[in-house]
VOGU-3710 file (C-alpha; in Angstrom, 3 decimals, decimal comma):
1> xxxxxxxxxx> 10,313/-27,921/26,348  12,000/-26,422/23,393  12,799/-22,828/22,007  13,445/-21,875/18,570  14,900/-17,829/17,921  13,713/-15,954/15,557  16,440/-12,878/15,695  15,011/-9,568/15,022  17,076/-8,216/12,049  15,144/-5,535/10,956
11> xxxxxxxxxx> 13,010/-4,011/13,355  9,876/-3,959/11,334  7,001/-6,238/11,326  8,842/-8,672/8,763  10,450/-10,058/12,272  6,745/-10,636/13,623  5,907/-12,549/10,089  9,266/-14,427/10,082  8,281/-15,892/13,899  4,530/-16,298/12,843
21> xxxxxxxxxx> 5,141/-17,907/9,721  8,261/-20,492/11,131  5,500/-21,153/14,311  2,719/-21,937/11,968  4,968/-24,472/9,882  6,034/-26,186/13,742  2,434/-26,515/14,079  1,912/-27,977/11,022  4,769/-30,574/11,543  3,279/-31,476/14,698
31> xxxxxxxxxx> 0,034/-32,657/13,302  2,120/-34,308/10,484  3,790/-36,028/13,436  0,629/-36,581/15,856  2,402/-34,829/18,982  -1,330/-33,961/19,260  -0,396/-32,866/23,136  2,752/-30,387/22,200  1,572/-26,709/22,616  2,986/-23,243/20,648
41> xxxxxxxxxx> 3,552/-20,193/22,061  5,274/-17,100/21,315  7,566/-14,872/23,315  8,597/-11,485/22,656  12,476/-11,415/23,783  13,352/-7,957/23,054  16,205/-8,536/20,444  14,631/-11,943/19,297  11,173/-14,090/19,366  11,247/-17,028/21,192
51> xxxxxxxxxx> 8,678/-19,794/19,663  8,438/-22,713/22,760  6,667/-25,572/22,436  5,631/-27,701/25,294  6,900/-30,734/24,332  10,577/-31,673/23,140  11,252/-32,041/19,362  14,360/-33,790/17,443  15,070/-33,155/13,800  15,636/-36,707/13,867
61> xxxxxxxxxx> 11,881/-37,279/13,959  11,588/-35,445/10,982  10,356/-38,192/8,693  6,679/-38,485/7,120  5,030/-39,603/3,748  3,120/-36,941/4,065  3,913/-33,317/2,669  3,327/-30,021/3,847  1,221/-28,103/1,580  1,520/-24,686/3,681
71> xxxxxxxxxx> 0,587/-21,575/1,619  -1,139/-21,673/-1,559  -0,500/-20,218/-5,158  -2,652/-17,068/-6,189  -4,637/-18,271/-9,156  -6,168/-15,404/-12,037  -6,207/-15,728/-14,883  -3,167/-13,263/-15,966  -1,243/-16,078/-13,217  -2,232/-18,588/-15,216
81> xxxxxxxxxx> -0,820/-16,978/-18,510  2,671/-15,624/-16,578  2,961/-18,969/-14,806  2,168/-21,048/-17,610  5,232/-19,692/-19,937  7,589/-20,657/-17,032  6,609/-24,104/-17,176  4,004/-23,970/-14,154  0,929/-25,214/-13,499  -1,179/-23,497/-10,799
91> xxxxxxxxxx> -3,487/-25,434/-8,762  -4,240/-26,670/-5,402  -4,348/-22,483/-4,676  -6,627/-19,628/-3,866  -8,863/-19,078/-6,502  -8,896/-15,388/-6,688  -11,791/-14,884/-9,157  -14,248/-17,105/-7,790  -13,569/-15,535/-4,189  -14,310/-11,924/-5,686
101> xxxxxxxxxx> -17,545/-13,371/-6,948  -18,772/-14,805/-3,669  -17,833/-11,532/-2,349  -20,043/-9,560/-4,454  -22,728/-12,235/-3,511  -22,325/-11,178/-0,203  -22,091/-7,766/-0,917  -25,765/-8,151/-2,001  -27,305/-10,006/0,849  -25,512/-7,897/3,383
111> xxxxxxxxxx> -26,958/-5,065/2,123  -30,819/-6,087/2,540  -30,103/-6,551/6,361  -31,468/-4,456/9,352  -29,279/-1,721/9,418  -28,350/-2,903/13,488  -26,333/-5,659/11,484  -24,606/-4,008/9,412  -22,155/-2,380/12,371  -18,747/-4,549/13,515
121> xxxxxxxxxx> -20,397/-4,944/16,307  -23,363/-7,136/15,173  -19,944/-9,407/13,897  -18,306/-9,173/17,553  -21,685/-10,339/19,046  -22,020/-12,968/16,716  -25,684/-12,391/15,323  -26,938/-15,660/13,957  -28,832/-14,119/11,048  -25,415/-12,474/10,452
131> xxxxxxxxxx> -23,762/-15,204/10,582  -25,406/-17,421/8,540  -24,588/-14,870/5,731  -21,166/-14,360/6,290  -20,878/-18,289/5,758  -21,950/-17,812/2,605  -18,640/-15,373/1,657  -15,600/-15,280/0,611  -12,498/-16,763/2,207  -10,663/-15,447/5,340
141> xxxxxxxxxx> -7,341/-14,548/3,108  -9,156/-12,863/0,394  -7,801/-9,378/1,454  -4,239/-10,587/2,175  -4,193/-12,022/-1,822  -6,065/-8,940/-2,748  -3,500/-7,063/-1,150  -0,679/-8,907/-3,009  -2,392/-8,699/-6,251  -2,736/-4,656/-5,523
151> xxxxxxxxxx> 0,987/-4,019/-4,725  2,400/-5,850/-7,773  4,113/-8,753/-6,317  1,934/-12,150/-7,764  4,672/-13,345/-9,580  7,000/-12,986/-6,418  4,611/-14,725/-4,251  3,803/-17,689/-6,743  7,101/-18,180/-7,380  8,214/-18,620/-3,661
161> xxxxxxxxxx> 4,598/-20,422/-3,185  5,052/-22,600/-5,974  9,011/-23,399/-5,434  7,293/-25,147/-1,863  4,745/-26,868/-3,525  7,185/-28,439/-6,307  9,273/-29,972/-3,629  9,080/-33,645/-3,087  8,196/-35,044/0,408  11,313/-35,679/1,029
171> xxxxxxxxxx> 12,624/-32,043/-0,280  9,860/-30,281/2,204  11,165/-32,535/5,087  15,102/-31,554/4,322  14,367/-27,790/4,160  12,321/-27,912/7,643  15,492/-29,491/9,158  17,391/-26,821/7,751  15,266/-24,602/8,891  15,067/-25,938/12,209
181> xxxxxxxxxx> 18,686/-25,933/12,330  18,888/-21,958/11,786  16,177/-21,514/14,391  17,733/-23,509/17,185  20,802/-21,170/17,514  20,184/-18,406/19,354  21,906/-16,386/17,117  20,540/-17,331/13,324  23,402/-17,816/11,060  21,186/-16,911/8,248
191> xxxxxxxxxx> 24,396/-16,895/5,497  25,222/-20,771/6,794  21,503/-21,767/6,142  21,973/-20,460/2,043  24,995/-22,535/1,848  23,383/-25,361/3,602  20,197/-25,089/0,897  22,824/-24,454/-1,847  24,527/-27,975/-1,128  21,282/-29,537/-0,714
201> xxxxxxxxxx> 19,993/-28,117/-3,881  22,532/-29,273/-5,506  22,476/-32,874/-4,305  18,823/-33,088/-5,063  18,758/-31,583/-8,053  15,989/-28,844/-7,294  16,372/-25,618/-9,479  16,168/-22,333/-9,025  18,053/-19,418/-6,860  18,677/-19,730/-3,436
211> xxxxxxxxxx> 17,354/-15,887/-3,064  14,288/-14,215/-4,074  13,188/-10,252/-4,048  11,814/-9,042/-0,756  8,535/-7,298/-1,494  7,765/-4,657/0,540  4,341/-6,034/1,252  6,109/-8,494/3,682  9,442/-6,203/4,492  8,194/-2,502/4,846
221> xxxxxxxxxx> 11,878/-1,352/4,669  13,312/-2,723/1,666  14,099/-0,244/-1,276  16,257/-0,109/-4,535  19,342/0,601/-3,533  18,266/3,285/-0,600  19,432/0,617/2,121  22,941/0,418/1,299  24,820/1,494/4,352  25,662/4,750/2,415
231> xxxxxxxxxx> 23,111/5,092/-0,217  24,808/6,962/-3,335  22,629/5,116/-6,418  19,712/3,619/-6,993  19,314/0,107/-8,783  16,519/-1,138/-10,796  16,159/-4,206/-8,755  15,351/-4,705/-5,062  16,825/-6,366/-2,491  17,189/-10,026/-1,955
241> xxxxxxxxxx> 16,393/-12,526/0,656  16,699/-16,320/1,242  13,713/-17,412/-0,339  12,637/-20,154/2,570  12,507/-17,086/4,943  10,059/-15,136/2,521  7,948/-18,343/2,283  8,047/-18,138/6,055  7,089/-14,283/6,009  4,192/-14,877/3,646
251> xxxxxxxxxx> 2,671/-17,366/5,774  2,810/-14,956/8,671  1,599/-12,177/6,504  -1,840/-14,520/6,435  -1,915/-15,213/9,921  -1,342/-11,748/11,495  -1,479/-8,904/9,135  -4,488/-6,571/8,730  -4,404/-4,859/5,230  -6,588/-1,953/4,408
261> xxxxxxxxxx> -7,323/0,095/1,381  -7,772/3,676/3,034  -11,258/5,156/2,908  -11,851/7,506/-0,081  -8,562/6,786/-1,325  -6,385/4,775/-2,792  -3,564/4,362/0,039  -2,854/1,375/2,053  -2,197/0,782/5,162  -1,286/-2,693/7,063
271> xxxxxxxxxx> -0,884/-3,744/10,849  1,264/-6,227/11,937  0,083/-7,881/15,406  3,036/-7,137/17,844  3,273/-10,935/20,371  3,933/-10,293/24,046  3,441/-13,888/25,137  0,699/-16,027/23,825  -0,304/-19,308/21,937  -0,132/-19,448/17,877
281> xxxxxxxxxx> -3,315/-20,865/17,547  -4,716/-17,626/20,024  -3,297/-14,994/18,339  -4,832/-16,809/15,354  -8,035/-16,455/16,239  -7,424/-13,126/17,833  -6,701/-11,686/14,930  -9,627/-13,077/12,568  -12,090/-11,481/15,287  -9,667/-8,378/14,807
291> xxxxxxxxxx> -10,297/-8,358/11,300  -14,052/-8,856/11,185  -14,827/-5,922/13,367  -11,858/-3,774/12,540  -13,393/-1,657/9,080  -11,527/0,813/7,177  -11,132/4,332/7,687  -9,476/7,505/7,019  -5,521/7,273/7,376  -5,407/8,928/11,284
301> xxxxxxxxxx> -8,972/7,339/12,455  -7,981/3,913/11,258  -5,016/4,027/13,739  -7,262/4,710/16,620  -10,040/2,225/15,477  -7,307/-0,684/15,395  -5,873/-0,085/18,375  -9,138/0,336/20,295  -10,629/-2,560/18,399  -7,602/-4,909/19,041
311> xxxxxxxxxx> -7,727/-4,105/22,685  -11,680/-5,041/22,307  -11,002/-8,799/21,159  -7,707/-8,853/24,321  -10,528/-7,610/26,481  -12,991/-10,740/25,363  -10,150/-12,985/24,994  -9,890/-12,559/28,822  -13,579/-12,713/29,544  -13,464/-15,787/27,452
321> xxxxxxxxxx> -10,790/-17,114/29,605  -12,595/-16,563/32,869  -16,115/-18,184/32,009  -14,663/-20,960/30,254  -11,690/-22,100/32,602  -12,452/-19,747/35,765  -9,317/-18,058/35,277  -5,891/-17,264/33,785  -3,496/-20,981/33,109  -0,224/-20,444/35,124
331> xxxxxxxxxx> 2,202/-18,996/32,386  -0,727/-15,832/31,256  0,222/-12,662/32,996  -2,677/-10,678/33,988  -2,189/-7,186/31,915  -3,856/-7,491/28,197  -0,647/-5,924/27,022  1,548/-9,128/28,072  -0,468/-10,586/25,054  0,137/-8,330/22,619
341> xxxxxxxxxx> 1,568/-5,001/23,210  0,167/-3,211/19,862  0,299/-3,278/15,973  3,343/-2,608/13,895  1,885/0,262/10,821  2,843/0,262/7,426  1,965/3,557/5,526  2,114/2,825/1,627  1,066/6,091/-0,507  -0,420/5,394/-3,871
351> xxxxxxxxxx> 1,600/6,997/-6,972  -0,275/5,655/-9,376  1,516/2,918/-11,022  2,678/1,850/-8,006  2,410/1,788/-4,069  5,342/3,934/-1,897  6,314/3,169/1,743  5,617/6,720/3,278  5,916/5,619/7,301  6,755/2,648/9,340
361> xxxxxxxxxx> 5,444/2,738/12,847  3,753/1,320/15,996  0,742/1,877/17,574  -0,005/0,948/21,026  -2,664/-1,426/22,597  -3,806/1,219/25,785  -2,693/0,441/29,033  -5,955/1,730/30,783  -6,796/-1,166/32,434  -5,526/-2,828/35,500
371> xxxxxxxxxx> -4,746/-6,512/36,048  -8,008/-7,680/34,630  -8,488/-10,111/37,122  -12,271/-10,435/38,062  -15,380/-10,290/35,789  -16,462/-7,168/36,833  -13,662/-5,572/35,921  -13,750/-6,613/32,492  -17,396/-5,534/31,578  -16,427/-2,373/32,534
381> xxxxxxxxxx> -13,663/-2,361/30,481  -16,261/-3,304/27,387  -17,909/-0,322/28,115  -14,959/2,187/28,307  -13,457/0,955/24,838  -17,617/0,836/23,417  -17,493/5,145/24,518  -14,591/5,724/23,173  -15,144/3,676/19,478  -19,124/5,600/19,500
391> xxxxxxxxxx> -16,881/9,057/19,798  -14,197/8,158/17,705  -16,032/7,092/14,926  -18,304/9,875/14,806  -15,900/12,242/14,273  -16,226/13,392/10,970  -16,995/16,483/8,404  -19,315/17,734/6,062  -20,038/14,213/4,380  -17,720/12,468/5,972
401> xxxxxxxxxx> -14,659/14,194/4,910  -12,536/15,332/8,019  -11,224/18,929/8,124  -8,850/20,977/10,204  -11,089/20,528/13,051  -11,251/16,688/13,150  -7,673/16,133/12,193  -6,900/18,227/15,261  -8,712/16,042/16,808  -7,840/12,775/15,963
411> xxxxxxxxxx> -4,029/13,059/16,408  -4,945/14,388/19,648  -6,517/11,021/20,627  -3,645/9,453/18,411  -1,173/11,216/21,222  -2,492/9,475/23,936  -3,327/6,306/22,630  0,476/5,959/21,390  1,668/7,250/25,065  1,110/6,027/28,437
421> xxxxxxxxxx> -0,041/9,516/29,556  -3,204/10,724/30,127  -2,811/14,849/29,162  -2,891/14,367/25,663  -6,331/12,537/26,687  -7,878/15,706/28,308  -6,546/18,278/25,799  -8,881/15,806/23,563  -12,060/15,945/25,569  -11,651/19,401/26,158
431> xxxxxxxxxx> -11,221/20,017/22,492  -14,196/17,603/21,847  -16,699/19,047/23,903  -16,286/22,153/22,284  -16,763/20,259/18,608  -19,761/18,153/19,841  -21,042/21,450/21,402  -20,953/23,472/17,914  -22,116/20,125/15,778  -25,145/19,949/17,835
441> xxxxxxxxxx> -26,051/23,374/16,687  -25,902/22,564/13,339  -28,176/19,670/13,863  -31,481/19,755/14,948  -32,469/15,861/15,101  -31,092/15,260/18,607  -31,114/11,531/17,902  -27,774/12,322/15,121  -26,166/14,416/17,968  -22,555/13,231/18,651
451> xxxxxxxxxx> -22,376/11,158/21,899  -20,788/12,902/24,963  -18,279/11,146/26,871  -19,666/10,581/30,125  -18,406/11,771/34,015  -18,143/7,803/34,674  -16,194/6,636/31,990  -13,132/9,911/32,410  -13,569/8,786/36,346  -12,846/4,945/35,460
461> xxxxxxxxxx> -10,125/6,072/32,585  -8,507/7,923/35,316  -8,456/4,975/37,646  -7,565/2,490/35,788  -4,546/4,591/34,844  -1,560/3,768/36,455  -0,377/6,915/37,840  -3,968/7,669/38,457  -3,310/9,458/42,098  -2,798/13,031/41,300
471> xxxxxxxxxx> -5,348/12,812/38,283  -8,167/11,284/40,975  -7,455/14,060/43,720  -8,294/17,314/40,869  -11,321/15,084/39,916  -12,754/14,464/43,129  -12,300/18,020/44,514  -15,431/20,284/45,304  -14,642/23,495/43,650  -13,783/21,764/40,981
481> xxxxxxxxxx> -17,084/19,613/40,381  -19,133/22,513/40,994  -17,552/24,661/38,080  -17,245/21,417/35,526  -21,521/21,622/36,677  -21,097/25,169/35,933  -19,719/24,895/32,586  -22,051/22,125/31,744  -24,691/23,933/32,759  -24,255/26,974/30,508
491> xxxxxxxxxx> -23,042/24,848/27,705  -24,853/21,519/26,870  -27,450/21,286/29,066  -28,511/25,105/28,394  -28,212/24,025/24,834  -30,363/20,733/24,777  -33,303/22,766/26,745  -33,571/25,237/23,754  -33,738/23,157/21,332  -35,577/19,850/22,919
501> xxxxxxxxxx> -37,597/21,701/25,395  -38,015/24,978/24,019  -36,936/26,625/27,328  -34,856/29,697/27,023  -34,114/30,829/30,541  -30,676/30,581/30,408  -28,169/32,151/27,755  -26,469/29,075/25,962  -22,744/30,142/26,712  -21,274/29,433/22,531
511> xxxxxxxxxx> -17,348/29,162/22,332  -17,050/29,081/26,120  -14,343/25,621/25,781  -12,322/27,184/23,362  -11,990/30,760/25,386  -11,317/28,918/28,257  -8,889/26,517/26,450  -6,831/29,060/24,864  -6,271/30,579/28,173  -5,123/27,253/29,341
521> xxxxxxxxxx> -1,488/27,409/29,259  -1,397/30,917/31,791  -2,624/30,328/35,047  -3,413/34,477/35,291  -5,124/34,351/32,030  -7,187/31,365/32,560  -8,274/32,435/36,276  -9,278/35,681/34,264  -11,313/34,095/32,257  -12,871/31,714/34,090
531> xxxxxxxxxx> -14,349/34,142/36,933  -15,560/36,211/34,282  -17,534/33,402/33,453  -18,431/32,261/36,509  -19,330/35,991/37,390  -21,989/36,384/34,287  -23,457/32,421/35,026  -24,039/33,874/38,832  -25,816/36,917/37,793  -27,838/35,091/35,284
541> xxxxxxxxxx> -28,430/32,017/37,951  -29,713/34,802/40,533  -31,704/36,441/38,560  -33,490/33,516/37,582  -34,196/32,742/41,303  -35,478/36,219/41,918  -37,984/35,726/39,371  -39,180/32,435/40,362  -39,028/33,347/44,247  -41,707/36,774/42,619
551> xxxxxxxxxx> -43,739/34,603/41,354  -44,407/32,194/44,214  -43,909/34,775/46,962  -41,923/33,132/49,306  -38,427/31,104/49,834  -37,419/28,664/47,392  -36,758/25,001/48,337  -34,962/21,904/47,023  -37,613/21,055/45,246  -38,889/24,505/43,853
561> xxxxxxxxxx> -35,230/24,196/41,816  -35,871/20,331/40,866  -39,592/21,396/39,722  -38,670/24,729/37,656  -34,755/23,571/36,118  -32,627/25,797/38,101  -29,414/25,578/38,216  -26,963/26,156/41,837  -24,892/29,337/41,841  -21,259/28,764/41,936
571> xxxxxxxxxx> -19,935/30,026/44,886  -15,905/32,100/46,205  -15,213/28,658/47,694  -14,839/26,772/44,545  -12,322/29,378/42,728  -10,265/28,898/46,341  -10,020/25,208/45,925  -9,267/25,420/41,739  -6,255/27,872/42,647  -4,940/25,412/45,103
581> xxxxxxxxxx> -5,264/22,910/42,935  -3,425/24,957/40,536  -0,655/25,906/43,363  0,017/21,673/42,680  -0,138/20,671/38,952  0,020/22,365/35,996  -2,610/24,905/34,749  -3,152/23,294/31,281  -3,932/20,186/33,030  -6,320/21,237/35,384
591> xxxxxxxxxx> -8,072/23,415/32,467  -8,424/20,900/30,176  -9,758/18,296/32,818  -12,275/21,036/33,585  -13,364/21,646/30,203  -14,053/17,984/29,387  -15,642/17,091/33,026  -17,633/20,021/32,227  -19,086/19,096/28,366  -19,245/14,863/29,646
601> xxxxxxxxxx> -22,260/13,470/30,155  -23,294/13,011/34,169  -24,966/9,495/32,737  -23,410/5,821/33,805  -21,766/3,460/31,149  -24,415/1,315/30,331  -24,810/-2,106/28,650  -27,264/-0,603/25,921  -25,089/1,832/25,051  -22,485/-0,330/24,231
611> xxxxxxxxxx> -24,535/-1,747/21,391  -25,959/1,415/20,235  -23,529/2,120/17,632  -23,806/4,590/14,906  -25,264/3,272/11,876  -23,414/3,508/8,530  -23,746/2,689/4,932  -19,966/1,505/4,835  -20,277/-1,510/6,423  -18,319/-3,597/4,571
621> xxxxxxxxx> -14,472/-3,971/4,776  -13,173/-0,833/2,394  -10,721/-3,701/0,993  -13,636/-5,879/0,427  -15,251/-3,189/-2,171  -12,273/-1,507/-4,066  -9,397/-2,540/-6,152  -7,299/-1,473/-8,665  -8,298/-2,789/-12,099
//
């Protein structure tokens, strides 16, 4: 076995590119070398990465006739120009143009499938018709160059990509040593490896600097000047790095960056794959299912979609894992998270002319689940993250433009996702049953109603938490099912018989969440409000009995209330066991658990559902359809 450190210098997801792109060139030497048998993982250390391969590996085998292309040259024709004046020649790159036009090609056939493909989940099941267009596309790296060609830095990049290529064999095969060299110590003597490359540059004659800029597409904290240790100017240049290590960061940037253009907009945001413990060439492919099914969004929602769709392809990755092999190999912990713990967030506000870092921060992978150790276990985690994507992307305004309301929201879910808590989760539901509640007024076709979160999926999210004990004993208490049926009676249900079945027994009880959650935070005040409810539903509940019992002139039965839609009185008991519950935990928790058990759903997670995604003219990859000119 042997372990290579990447040091984490400065905190961002540069580190994360730095490890992915010195891994990617091991794995390249390795093939160069035919230690066919040698594996690659990576290791988050805390203060460093560790990269470990398998097998042993001696700079003295460093020795081939054979180079290492790596990471190719951005070709347009304004490249070609620039390039050409310095002596250049691109080739043997990515043709930029020609990739644009396939993707316009694709544009066009995309758009005259069924709408049921045209959804990221028709590309996470794989649909062969699907398929067999999306072979007809673009390139997997088309964003990432777009995304370079965007922020301004093609001349950066080329000149880094193009200082590689010009190497001779030999050149290539001196730097890796060097390189291999800085990566052995466990503490990277980064200013040793420049004077190393110096006096090798020097003895081989190869030209050029031994530092290039850092762009801040590949280092989200570098700046003009605003880094010094006490910033009191700004310079017109930015800062500097060794230019092998930028090489190294580009080539990770390919491998495990997402980069978005922002819907409606032209911000950008990218997200960095944060490495727990796993193999190069997974997290590879993890992350081109990532991208596929991962679409752009609006600045807060796109947060929440990545994180839910990253923990999608962990989730499958471990299904995969179990009908392939019948299990997890000996060094793969059981929790998703010790595979990748999350996404490192880049925030870049357009200014016009240019692209500013606005906010650098991480978003976590959710720690819902359990040790997903046995199949069952797993679908049902498919179907908790398919509920939660259906509601979260469905959130939206008045053509598609989120307000107050939805921001609200979305940070809400944005809370909890970037916690390991579960209250920030049920001041969510409670706020979105309310929202779903008033949107379904507005909209008569109940097939474009917003999807309810359902009483099976908050009971599984609640144990699958890990401090799920307290949560489970409010849930499974009488008095407090019986007023959730209570509220859900007077609310949704009431509300889908008027409008679907035309039956207006029962007053449809508008605003009811919000009263109720605006009392939350007073025990007195929220007791007070509640039994006032629960007083008017019981008057309106027996009154409705009387009638019926008129009518048919004797007792009613089970089945009398089954037949005719009547709904069960709440009765003193329940308020007794809601006030002891609130003699134990805290009244805004037990409110807002309320309020969302009562607006969910009383169906199961189903399979069909899981599929049944909304769908939406924006089905292609917001990157994939605008650009700067």
């Amino acid at each position: 076995m042997h372990t290579f450190w990447i040091n984490k210098v400065s905190g961002t997801s540069a580190d994360t590119l730095l490890a992915l792109g010195w891994a990617q060139l091991l794995q390249e030497v390795l093939k160069v070398l035919r230690k066919h048998d040698s594996r690659l993982f990576i290791r988050n250390c805390g203060d460093s990465f560790a990269i470990e391969l398998s097998e042993p590996l001696y700079e003295e085998e460093f020795y081939s006739s054979r180079s290492i292309p790596f990471i190719e040259p951005l070709i347009t024709v304004k490249q070609d120009e620039r390039q050409g004046k310095k002596g250049h020649i691109l080739q043997n790159g990515f043709e930029y143009d020609k990739e644009r036009e396939k993707q316009k090609r694709l544009i066009a056939q995309l758009q005259q499938l069924p709408a049921r493909l045209r959804t990221p989940d028709a590309r996470f099941r794989h649909e062969p018709e699907l398929e067999q267009v999306l072979s007809t596309g673009p390139r997997k790296e088309l964003a990432h160059y777009q995304a370079i060609n965007i922020f301004k830095v093609s001349d950066t990049f080329n000149d880094i990509a193009l200082r590689w290529q010009g190497l001779t064999v030999e050149q290539q095969w001196l730097a890796i040593g060097l390189l291999y060299r800085l990566f052995s110590q466990r503490e990277n003597g980064v200013n040793v490896a420049i004077k190393s490359w110096e006096r090798l540059a020097k003895e081989q004659h190869i030209g050029g600097k031994s530092m290039a800029t850092a762009v801040q597409v590949i280092n989200p904290t570098t700046g003009k000047g605003a880094n010094t240790t006490k910033s009191n100017k700004l310079h017109s240049g930015g800062l500097e790095s060794f230019w092998l290590l930028e090489l190294l960061k580009f080539k990770g940037f390919m491998l495990g960056a997402a980069p978005y253009m922002l819907k409606g907009s032209k911000d950008r945001k990218t997200y960095v794959i944060v490495p727990q413990i796993v193999a190069l060439d997974t997290l590879t492919r993890m992350m081109e299912q990532f991208r596929a099914i991962c679409w752009s969004s609006t600045a807060i929602k796109q947060d929440i979609l990545a994180a839910l769709r990253l923990t999608q392809v962990l989730v499958k990755h471990r299904r995969e894992a179990f009908t392939s092999r019948q299990g997890l190999e000996d060094w793969e912990p059981s929790p998703i998270v010790s595979i990748a713990s999350g996404l490192d967030v880049t925030f870049y506000k357009d200014m016009g002319s240019a692209h500013a870092i606005m906010n650098a921060s991480t978003i976590n992978v959710p720690t819902w689940f359990p040790d997903l150790t046995e199949l069952p276990a797993i679908e049902q985690a498919d179907l908790l993250l398919a509920e939660h994507l259906r509601v979260i992307r469905r959130i939206e305004g008045y053509q598609g433009k989120e307000g107050n309301e939805e921001l609200e929201l979305l940070r809400a879910y944005r809370d909890f996702l970037s916690g390991h808590d579960l209250r920030p989760f049920w001041k969510f539901a409670a706020l979105y049953g309310g929202y779903l509640f008033r949107q379904r007024e507005r909209e008569k076709d109940a097939k474009r109603w917003l999807p309810q979160l359902t009483k099976e999926g908050l009971l599984r999210l609640i144990m699958s938490h890990q401090n799920n004990t307290s949560l489970r004993t409010i849930l499974e208490t009488p008095g407090f099912q019986n007023i959730a049926s209570a509220i859900r009676e007077a609310t949704v249900r009431a509300q889908w018989r008027r409008s679907q079945d035309k039956d207006t027994k029962y007053e449809v009880r508008y605003g009811l969440g919000q009263d109720l959650m605006r009392k939350a935070r007073y025990r007195e005040e929220f007791m007070a409000a509640l039994s006032e409810f629960l007083f008017l539903y019981n008057a309106e509940t027996a009154r409705e009995e009387e009638k019926l019992a008129k009518k048919l002139a004797r007792r009613l039965t089970k089945d009398d209330y089954r037949t005719h839609k009547l709904r069960y009185p709440s009765s003193s008991n329940d308020m007794i066991q809601l006030s002891n519950l609130l003699d134990t935990y805290p009244t805004e928790l037990v409110a807002s658990m309320l309020i969302a058990y009562g607006y969910s759903r009383l169906d199961t997670l189903k399979s069909e559902d899981a599929q049944a995604d909304d769908i939406s003219d924006d089905f292609i990859n917001t990157e994939l359809v605008q650009e700067e000119a």
